[in-house]
C-alpha positions as CSV (number, residue, x, y, z in Angstrom):
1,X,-47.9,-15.7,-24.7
2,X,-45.1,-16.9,-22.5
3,X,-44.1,-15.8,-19.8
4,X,-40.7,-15.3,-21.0
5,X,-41.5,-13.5,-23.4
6,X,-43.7,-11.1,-21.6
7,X,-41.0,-10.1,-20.1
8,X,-38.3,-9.3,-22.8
9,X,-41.3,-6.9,-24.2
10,X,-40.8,-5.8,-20.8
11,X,-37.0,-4.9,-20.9
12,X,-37.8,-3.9,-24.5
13,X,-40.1,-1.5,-22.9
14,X,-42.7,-2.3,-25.3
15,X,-46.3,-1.4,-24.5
16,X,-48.1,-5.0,-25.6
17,X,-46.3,-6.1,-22.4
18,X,-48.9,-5.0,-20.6
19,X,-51.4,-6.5,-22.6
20,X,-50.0,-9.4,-23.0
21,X,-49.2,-9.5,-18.9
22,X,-53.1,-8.7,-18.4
23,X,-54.2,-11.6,-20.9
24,X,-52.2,-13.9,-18.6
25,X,-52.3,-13.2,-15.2
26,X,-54.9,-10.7,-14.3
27,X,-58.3,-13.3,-13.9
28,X,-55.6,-14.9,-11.5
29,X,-54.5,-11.9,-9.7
30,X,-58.2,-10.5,-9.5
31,X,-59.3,-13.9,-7.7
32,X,-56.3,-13.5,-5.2
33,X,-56.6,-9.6,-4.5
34,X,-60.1,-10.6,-3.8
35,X,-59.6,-13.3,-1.5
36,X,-57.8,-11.0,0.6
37,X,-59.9,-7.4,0.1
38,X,-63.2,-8.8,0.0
39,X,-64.0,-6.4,-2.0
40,X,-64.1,-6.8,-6.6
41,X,-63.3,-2.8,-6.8
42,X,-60.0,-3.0,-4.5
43,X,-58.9,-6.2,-6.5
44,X,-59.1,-3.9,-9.4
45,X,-57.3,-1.1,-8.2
46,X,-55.1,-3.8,-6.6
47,X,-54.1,-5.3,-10.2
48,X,-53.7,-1.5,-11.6
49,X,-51.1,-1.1,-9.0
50,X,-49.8,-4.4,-9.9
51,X,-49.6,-3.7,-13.8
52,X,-47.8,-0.8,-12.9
53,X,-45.0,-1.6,-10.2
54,X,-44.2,-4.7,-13.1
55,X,-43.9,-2.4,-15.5
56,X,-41.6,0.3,-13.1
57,X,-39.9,-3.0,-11.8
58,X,-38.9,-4.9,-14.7
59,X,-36.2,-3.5,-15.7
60,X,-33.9,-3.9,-13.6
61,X,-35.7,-7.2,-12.0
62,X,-35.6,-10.1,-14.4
63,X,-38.1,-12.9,-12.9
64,X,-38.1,-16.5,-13.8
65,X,-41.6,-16.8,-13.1
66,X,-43.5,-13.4,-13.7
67,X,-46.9,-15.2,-12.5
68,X,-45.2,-15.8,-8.9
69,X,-43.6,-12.3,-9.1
70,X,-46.9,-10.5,-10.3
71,X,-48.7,-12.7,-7.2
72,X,-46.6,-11.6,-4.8
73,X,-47.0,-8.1,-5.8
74,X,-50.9,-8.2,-6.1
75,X,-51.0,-9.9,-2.9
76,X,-48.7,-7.1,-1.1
77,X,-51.0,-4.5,-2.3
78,X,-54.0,-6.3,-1.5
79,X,-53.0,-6.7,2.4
80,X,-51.4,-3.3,2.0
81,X,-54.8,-2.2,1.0
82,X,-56.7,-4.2,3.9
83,X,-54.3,-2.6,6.2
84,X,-54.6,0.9,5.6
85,X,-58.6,0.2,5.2
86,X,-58.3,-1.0,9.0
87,X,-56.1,1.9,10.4
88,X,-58.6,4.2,8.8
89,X,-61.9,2.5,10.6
90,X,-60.2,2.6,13.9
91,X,-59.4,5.9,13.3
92,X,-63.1,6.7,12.7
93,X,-64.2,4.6,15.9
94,X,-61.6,6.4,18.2
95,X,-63.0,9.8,16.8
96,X,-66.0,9.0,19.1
97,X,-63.7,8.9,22.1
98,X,-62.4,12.4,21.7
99,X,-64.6,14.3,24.1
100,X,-63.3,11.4,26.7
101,X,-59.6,11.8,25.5
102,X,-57.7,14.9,26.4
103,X,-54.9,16.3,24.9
104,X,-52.6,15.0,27.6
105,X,-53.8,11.8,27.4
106,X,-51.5,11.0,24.1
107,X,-48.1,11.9,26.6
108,X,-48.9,9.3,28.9
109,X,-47.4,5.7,28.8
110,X,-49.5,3.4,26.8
111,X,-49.3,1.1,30.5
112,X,-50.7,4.2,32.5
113,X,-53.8,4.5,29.7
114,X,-54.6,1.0,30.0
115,X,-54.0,1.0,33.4
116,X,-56.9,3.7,33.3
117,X,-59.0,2.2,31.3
118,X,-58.9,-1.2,33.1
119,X,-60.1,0.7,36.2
120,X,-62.9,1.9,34.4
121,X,-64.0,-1.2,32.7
122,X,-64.2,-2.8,36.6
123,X,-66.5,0.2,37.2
124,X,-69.1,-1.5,34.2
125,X,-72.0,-3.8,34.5
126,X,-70.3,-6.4,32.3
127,X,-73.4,-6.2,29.4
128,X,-71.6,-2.6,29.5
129,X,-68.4,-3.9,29.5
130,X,-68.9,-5.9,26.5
131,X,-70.6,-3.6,24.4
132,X,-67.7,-0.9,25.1
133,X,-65.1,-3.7,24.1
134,X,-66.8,-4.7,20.9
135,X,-66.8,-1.2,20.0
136,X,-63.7,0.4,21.0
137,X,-61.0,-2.8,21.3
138,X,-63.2,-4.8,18.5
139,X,-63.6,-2.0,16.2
140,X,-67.0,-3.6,15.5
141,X,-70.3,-1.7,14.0
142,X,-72.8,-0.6,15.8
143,X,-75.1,-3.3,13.9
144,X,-73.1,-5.9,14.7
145,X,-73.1,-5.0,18.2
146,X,-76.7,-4.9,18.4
147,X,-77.3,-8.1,16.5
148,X,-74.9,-10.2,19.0
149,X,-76.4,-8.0,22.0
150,X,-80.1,-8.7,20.9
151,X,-81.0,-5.1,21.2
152,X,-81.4,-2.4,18.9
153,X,-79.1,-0.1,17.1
154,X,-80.6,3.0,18.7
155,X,-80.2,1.4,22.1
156,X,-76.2,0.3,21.6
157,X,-75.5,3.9,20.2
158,X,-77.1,5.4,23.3
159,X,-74.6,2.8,25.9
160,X,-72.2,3.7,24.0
161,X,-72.8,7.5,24.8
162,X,-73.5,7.1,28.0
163,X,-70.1,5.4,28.5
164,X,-68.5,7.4,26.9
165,X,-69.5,10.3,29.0
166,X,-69.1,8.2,32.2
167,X,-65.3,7.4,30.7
168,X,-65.2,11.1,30.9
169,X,-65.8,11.3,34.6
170,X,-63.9,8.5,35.5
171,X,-60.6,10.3,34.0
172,X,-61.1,13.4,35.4
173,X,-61.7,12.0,38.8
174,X,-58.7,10.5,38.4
175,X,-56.6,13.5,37.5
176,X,-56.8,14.1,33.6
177,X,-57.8,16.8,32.4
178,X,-60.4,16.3,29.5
């Protein structure tokens, strides 16, 4: 069916709209949304949102070309989705930091905490230095880390302790309390 008249059943708010919308664009939308997830599940939930926000959007919106529209609205949820994905794995990471972090630590100015850090990094051997970057600026898995290291996983999880624990000491020599 045309796209023009997927979207009068649209304004008619006729259900075979989305059927019809599916039949046309959705092998299209999957492939993008997976482009951009990486993942076949997310471009699926990505379409679902996309199938639905056409269907809340349309009324009022009237688009000449509901394959560019319904692209542009997969693709927003898919880097939408990649997004929040990323936020929630460096929120995982940084979790690991909390016995070095104190409550104060959040009040300071972002320039005074990386001021802080900086000081401790000069403090590292720089294999250290690295692995602590990859894992903590990189967001990078322990695996990973290992691989590019060419040492075990067992052996990066315990540097990464130990740093942690001297980060620790270094921030309440300097004054923070932990």
């Amino acid at each position: 069916m045309e796209d023009a008249k997927i979207v009068a059943l649209f304004w008619q708010r006729d259900e075979r709209a989305i059927t019809e919308f599916e039949q046309a664009h959705k092998r299209l939308c999957l492939s993008v949304a997976r482009d951009i997830t990486g993942d076949a599940s997310d471009a699926e939930e990505c379409f679902a949102d996309t199938c639905l926000a056409v269907w809340n959007s349309i009324p009022p919106e009237k688009p000449e070309s509901l394959r560019a529209y319904a692209l542009r609205i997969c693709k927003n949820f898919a880097l939408n989705l990649v997004k929040a994905k990323s936020r929630q794995k460096r929120s995982a990471i940084l979790v690991e930091l909390d016995e070095c972090i104190s409550d104060s630590l959040p009040d300071m100015e972002p320039q005074a905490i990386g001021a802080l850090i900086d000081a401790f990094m000069e403090t590292l051997p720089k294999r250290e230095a690295v692995i602590f970057v990859r894992r903590y600026n990189c967001s990078q898995p322990v695996k990973d880390i290992a691989a590019v290291m060419g040492i075990t996983e067992n052996q990066v999880s315990k540097i990464l302790q130990k740093l942690r624990k001297k980060l620790k000491k270094h921030l309440e020599k300097e004054g923070i309390r932990v």
